[in-house]
C-alpha positions in Angstrom: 100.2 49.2 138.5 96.6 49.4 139.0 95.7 48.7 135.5 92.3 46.1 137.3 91.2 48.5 139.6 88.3 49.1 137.2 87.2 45.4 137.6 86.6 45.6 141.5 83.5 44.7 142.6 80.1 42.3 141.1 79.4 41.9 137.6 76.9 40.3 135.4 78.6 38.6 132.5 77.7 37.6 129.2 79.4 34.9 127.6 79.8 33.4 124.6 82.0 30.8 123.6 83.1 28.7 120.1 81.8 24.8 120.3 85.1 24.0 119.8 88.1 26.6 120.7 90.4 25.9 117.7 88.1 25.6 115.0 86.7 29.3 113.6 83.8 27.8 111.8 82.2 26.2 114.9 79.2 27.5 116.4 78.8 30.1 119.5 77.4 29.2 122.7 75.9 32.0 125.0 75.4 31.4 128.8 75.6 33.6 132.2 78.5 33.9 134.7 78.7 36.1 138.0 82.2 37.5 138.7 83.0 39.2 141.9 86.5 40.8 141.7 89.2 42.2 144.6 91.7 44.2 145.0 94.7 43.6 146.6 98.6 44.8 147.4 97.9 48.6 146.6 96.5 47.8 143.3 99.6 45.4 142.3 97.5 42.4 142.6 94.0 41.4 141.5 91.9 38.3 142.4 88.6 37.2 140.7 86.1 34.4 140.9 83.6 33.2 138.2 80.5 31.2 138.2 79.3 29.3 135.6 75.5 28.6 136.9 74.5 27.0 133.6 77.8 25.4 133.1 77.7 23.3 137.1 81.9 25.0 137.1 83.3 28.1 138.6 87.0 29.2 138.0 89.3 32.3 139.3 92.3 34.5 137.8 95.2 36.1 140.2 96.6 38.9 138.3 100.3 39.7 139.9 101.9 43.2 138.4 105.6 43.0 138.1 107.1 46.9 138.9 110.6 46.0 137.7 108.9 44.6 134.0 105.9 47.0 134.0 103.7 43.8 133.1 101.2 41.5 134.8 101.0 37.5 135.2 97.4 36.5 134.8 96.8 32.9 135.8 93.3 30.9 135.3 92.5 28.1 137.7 89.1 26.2 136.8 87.0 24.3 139.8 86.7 21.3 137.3 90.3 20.9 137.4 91.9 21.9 140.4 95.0 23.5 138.3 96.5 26.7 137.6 97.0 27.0 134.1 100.3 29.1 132.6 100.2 32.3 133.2 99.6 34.8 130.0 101.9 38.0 130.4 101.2 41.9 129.0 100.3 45.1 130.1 97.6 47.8 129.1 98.6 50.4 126.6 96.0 53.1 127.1 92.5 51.9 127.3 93.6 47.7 126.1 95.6 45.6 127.6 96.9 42.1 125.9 98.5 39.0 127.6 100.2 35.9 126.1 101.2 33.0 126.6 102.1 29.4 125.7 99.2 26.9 126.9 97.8 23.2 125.5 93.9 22.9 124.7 92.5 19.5 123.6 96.5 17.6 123.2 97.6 20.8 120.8 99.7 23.5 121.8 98.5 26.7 121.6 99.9 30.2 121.9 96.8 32.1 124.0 96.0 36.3 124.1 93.5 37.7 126.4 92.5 41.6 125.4 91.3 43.2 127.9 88.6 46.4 125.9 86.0 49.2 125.8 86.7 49.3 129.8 84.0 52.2 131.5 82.8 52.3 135.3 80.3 50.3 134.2 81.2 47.6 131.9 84.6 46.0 130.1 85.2 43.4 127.4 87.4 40.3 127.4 88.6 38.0 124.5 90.3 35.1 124.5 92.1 33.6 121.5 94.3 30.9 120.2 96.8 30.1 117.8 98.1 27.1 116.5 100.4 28.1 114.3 102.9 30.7 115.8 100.5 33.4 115.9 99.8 33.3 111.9 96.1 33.9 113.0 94.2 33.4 115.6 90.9 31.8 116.6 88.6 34.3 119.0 87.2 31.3 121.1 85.6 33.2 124.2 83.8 36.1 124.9 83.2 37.8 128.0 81.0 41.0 127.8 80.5 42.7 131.9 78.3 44.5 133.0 78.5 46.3 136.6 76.1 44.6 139.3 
């Protein structure tokens, strides 16, 4: 259940995202973010908020952990938007944890996967990919590399 206690607290976060999120050939952009991160319902529940200072956007994720499935809801709202996108669904095994779930980008359905990796006191690694094609392959599309504040 308290799979996100590691995130808790300020971060300094490297980004790096594909020009365009369904093509694999398209080029990488890199830009800053600040998260600050909270903990809440005993460790059941997480919320965090982003910003994009380079970008003009912020956005936040509620992470809900279901006891009865073992498996948390992780839900992405974005300031440009106003919505809360689909949740993606999972749960850590060891040190990784991997979500998915059903989402559009650009008019296409996708299938999307966050991994949460390489989590220490001090830093943690997300990835975000999608597939287009019933999770065949998938196209790695964002990069978030944290660093402790």
């Amino acid at each position: 259940m308290n799979d996100f206690d590691f995130l808790t607290g300020d971060w300094d976060v490297a980004n790096r995202w594909r020009t365009d999120f369904l093509d694999e050939t398209s080029e990488w952009e890199e830009f800053p973010a600040v998260s600050m991160a909270s903990r809440h319902f005993e460790g059941a529940a997480n919320f965090d908020e982003i910003e994009f200072p380079t970008k003009g956007f912020a956005g936040l994720t509620v992470r809900l952990y279901d006891p009865v499935r073992e498996e948390w809801s992780l839900y992405w709202a974005s300031r440009r938007t106003g919505t809360l996108r689909p949740p993606v669904v999972g749960r850590f095994t060891g040190d990784r944890g991997e979500f998915y779930g059903d989402d559009t980008h650009a008019g296409k359905e996708v299938r999307a996967r966050f991994v949460w990796s390489d989590i220490t006191a001090e830093s943690a690694r997300w990835e975000q990919a999608f597939s287009v094609d019933g999770e065949k392959t998938w196209v790695t599309n964002w990069i978030m590399e944290f660093t402790r504040r």
